[in-house]
C-alpha positions in Angstrom: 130.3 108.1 75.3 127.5 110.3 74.9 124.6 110.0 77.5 121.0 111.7 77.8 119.8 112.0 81.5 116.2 112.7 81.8 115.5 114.4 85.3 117.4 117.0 86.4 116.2 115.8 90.4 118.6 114.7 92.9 119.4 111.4 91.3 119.8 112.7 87.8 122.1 115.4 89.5 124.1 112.8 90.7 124.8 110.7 87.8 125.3 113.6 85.5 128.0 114.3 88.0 129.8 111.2 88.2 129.7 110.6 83.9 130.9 114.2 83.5 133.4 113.6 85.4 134.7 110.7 84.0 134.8 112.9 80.5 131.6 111.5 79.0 129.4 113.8 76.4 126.5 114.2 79.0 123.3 116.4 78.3 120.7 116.7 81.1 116.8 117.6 80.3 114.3 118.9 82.7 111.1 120.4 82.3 112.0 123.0 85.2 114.4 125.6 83.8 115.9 126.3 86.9 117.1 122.7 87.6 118.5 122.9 84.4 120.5 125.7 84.5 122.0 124.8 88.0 122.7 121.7 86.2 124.5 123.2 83.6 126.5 126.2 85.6 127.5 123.9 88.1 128.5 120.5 86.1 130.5 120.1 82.6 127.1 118.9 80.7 124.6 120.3 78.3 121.1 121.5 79.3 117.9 120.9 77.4 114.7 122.5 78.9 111.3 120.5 77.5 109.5 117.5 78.4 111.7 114.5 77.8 109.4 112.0 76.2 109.0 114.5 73.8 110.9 113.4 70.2 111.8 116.7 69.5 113.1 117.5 72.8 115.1 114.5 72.8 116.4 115.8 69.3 117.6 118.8 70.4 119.5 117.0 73.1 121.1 114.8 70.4 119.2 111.9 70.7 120.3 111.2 67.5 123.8 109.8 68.0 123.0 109.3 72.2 124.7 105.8 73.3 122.5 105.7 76.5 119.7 107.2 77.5 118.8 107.5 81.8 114.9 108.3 82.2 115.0 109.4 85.8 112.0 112.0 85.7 109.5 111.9 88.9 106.7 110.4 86.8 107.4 106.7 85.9 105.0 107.1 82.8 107.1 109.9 81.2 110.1 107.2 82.1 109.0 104.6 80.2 107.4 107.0 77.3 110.8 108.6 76.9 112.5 105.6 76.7 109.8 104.0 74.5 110.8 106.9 71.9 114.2 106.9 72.3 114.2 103.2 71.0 111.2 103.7 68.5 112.7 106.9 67.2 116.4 106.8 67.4 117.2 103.3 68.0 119.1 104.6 71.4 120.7 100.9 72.2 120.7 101.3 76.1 117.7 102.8 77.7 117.6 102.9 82.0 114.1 104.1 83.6 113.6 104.7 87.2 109.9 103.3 88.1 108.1 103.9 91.6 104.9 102.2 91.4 105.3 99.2 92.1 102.2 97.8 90.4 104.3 98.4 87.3 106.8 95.6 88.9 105.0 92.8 90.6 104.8 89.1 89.4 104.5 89.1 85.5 104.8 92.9 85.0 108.9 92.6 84.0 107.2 90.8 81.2 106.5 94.2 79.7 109.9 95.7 79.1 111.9 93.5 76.7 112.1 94.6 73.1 108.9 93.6 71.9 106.7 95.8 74.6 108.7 98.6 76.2 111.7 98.3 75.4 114.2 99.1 78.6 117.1 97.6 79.6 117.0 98.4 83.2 114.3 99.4 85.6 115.3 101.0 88.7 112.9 100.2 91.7 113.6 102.7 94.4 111.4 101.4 96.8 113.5 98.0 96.3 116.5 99.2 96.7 115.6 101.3 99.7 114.1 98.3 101.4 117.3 96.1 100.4 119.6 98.6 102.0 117.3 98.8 105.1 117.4 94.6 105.6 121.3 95.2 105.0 121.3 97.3 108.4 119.2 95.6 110.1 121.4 92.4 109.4 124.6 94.6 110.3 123.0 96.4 113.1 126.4 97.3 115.0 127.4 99.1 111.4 126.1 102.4 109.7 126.4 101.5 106.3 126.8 98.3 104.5 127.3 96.8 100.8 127.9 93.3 99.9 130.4 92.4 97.4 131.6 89.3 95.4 128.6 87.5 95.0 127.8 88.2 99.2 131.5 86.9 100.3 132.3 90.3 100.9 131.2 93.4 102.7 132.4 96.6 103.0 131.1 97.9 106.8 130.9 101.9 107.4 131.6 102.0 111.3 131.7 105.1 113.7 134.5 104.9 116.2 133.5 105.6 120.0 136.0 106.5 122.8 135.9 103.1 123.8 137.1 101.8 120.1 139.7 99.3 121.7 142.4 99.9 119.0 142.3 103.7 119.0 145.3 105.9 118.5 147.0 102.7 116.6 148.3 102.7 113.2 146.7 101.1 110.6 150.1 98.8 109.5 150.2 97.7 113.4 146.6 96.9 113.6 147.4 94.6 110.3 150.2 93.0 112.5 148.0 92.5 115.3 145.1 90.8 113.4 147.2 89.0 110.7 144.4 86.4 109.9 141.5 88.8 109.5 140.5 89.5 106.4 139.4 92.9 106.2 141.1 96.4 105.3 140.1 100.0 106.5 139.8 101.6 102.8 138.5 105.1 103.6 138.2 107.0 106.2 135.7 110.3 107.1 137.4 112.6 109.6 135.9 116.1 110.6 134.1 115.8 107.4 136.4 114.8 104.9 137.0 111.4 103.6 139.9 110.2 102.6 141.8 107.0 101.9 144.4 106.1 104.9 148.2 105.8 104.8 149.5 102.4 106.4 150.6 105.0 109.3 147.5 106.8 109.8 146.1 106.4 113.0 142.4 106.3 114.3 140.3 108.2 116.3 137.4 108.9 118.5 134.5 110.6 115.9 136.1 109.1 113.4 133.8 107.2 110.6 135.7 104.1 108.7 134.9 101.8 105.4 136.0 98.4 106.2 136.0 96.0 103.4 136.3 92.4 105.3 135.4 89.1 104.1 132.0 88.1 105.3 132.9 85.5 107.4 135.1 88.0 109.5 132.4 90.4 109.4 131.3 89.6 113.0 135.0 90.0 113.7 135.5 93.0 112.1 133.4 95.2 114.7 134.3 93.3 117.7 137.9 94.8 117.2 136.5 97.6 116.1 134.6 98.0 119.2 130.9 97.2 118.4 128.9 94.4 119.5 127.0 92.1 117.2 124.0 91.7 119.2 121.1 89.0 117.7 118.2 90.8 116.0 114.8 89.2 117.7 112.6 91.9 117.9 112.2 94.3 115.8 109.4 97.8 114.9 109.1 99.2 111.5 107.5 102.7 111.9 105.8 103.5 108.2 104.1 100.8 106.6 104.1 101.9 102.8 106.0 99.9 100.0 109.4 100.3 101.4 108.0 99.5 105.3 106.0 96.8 103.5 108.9 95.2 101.7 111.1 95.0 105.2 108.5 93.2 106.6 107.7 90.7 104.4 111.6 89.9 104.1 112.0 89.7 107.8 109.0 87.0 107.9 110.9 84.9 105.0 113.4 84.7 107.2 114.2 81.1 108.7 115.5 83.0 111.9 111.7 84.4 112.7 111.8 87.9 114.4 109.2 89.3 116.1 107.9 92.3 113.7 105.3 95.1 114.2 104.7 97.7 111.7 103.0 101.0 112.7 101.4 103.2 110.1 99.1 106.1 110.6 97.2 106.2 107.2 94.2 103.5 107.7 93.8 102.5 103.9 97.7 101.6 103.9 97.5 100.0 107.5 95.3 97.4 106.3 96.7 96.8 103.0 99.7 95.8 105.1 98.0 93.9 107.9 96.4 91.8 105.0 100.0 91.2 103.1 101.5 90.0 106.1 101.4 86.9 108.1 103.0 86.8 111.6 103.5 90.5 111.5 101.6 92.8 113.9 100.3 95.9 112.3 99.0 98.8 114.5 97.1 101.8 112.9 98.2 105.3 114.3 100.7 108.0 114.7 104.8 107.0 114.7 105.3 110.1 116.9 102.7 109.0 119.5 104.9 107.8 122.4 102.0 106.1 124.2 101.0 103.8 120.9 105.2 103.2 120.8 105.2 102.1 124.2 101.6 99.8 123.3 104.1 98.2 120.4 107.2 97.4 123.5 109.4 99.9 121.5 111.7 99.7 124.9 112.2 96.2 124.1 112.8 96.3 120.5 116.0 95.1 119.2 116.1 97.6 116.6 113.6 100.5 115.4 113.3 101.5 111.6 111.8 104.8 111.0 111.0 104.9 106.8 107.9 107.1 106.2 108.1 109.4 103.4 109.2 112.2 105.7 112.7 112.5 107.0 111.4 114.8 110.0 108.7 112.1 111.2 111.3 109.5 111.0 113.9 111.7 112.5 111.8 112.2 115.6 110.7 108.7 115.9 114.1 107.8 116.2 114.6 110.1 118.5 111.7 109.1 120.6 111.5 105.4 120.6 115.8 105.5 121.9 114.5 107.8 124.5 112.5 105.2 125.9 114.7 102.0 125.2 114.7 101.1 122.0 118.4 99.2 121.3 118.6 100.3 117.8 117.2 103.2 115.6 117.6 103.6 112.0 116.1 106.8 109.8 115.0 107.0 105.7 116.7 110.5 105.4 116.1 112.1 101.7 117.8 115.1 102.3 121.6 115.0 103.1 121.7 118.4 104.8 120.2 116.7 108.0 122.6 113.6 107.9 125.1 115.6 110.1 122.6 115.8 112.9 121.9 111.9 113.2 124.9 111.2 115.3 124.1 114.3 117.7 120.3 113.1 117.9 121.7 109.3 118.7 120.1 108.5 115.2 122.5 104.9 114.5 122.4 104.4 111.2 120.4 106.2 108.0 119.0 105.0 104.7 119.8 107.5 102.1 117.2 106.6 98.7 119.1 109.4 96.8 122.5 107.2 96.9 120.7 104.0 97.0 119.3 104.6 93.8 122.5 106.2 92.0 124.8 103.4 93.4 122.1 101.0 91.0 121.8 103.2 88.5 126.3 103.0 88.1 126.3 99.3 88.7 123.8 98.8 85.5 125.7 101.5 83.5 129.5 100.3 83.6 131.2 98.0 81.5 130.5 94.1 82.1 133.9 93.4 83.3 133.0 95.9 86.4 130.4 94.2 88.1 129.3 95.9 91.1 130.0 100.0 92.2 128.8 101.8 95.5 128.9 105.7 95.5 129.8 106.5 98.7 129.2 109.9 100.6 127.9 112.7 98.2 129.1 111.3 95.2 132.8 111.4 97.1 134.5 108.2 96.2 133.2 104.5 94.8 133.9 101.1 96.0 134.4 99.5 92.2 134.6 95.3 91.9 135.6 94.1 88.5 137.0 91.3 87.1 140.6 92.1 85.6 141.3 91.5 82.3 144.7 90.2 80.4 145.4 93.4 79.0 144.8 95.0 82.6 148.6 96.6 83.8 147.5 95.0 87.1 147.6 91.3 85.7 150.4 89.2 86.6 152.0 91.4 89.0 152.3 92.0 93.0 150.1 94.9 94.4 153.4 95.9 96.0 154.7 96.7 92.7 151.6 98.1 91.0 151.4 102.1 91.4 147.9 102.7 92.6 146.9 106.9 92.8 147.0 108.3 96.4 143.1 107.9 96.7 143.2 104.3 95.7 143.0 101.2 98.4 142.7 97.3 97.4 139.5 95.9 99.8 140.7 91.9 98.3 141.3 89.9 95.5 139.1 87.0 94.7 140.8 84.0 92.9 138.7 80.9 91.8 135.7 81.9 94.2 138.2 82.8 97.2 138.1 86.1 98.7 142.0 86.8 99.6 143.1 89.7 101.8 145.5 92.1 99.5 148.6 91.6 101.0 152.0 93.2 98.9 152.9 89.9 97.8 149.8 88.6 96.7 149.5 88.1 92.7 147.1 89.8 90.7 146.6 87.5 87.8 143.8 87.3 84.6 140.5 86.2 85.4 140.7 88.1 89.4 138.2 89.8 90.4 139.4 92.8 92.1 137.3 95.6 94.9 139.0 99.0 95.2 138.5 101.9 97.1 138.8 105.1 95.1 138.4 108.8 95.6 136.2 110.0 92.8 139.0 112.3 91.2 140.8 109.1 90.4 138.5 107.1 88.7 139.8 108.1 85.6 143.3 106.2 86.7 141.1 102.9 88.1 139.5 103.2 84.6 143.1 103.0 82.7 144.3 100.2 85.5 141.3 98.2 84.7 141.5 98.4 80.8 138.3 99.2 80.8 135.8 102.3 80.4 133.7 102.1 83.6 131.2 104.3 82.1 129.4 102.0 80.2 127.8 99.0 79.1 
């Protein structure tokens, strides 16, 4: 498949990395000439310097005969010019554009991008995603990362193992001895860095960070054993009050379970554009960092504290500060990855990387329909990958026991006729399944040939 990735950013960095990988015909175009020579030096693809919603540009990058084309630039306009071209031009048949502003998404506005306006398949919000992943640890609070799978029956948990981890020290096969009836499997594990997918006699450890993929029902379950409690949230502070801050909110307020929200943001302008949005939420206009205005908003009281400015220092430190004083939970919008390893040595709880956010959309709109959901994990290390199996599929009709799965690939469950099953070795894979696996990124290529299908591409 040959694919066109307009940005050479973070995010386009990213997927260009995961379709070269999978031995796609991938060509990357940036306007800075540096970006795309690291680009190119560093990943098997093609580098085009120009502005991409230039047609010549997109020529030279073989627009031509391009299956898919990923406008991921940091202006949305150029996004939806380039893919406006690529359809007008050369009748590209799958066009993905990553848009920001969200005036370009509210009520009516999707009406613009169907065939007869602007024609792209996929918009990419972001902001939305952001804000989804933030509810999603705000509703696991005891975990550090979390994904729903199969419709929202299933969840894969990331969870950071303390010394008081009551089942330290045992092995994984014992553990699924001890716990026969819970439905949920330790797929990967991150250890000193590295992250890996267990043996059965692997054992766990203090510092460790796990991937549980459980059923959602056994979700609350799932971190008592694991040693977390699932404590209620009631009150919670949202420090940054733009779109993503904003978007929190108003889903906490929709909430039948009402929560007790204030939002602190230090522009004015924004502060009341928020205050005005919002019904039962408490907006307060000032500085995040301010530890008086923190203790004005009970920040020692609040259930949870979640820090999403568009600076990862600022959020960083008002983490920092509002645990200092009390606060039960903090969570931090960290863009750059080289500060993630100092969140667990700052008490930092949980982060919201947008970089992996967005690229975990961006491979779920992108792969085949019979794979209907993907979650990057880590930096670009390994995916989570639910799809449905198909007839043709050497997994259908046989045990897992008897199927020969890579080294870096787990089974989270099976789900047969809307029932999420855990993946014991005698349980029957069978046509029409859908099935989650764990797998280390080297061995997607394998999952691909497993699955019968190319999970590159729509």
């Amino acid at each position: 498949m040959k694919v066109i990735i307009c940005g050479a950013g973070q995010v386009g960095w990213q997927i260009a990395r995961h379709l070269a990988s999978e031995r796609n015909s991938v060509t990357i175009v940036d306007s800075n000439a540096e970006l795309v020579r690291r680009a190119a030096d560093t990943l098997d693809v093609q580098g085009v310097t120009g502005f991409a919603s230039y047609p010549d540009v997109l020529e030279r990058a073989g627009a031509n005969d391009a299956d898919m084309i990923i406008a991921a630039t940091h202006s949305d306009e150029v996004n939806m010019i380039t893919c406006q071209v690529a359809h007008s031009v050369f009748q590209v048949s799958r066009k993905i554009a990553r848009l920001r502003a969200q005036n370009y998404l509210g009520t009516g506005a999707l009406d613009l991008f169907s065939q007869n306006h602007l024609p792209i398949d996929v918009v990419i919000s972001p902001e939305r995603e952001v804000a989804d992943a933030a509810m999603r640890r705000l509703l696991a609070p005891a975990a550090f990362e979390t994904e729903s799978f199969f419709g929202g029956k299933a969840r894969l948990l990331g969870i950071a193992l303390d010394e008081d981890c009551p089942v330290l020290n045992t092995p994984l096969r014992q553990l699924n001895e001890l716990f026969s009836t819970l439905r949920a499997i330790v797929v990967a594990v991150r250890r000193e860095g590295r992250l890996f997918a267990p043996e059965p006699g692997d054992q766990l450890f203090a510092g460790d960070q796990i991937h549980v993929f459980t059923h959602d029902e056994d979700a609350n379950r799932t971190l008592d054993i694991f040693g977390k409690s699932t404590r209620k949230m009631e009150r919670v502070i949202i420090v940054g009050g733009g779109n993503v801050g904003l978007a929190v909110a108003r889903a906490l307020e929709a909430r039948t379970d009402r929560m007790r929200v204030k939002v602190i943001e230090l522009d004015r302008e924004q502060a009341e554009k928020a205050a005005d949005a919002l019904n039962r939420t408490i907006v307060l206009n000032g500085d995040g960092l301010d530890i008086d205005l923190l203790l004005e908003a009970h920040v020692d009281r609040a259930d949870a504290v979640l820090c999403v400015t568009d600076d990862d220092k600022t959020n960083m430190l008002a983490a920092v500060r509002s645990k200092s004083v009390g606060a039960g939970l903090a969570i931090a919008l960290v863009n750059d990855p080289t500060l993630v390893p100092l969140l667990s040595a700052l008490d930092i709880d949980a982060h919201i990387n947008p970089r992996a956010t967005t690229v975990s959309s961006i491979l779920r709109h992108i792969r085949h329909g019979r794979v209907r959901a993907v979650y990057s994990m880590g930096d670009a290390e390994a995916e989570m990958i639910e799809a449905e199996v198909l007839g043709t599929s050497p997994l259908a009709g046989h045990l897992i026991r008897d199927i020969d799965f890579p080294e870096g690939v787990l089974v989270g469950a099976v789900m047969k006729r809307g029932q999420v099953l855990k993946p014991t070795g005698d349980l029957r894979v069978d046509e029409g399944d859908a099935i989650a696996l764990f797998a280390m990124a080297k061995d997607v290529p394998e999952v691909e040939r497993l699955l019968q299908v190319s999970i590159t591409y729509f």
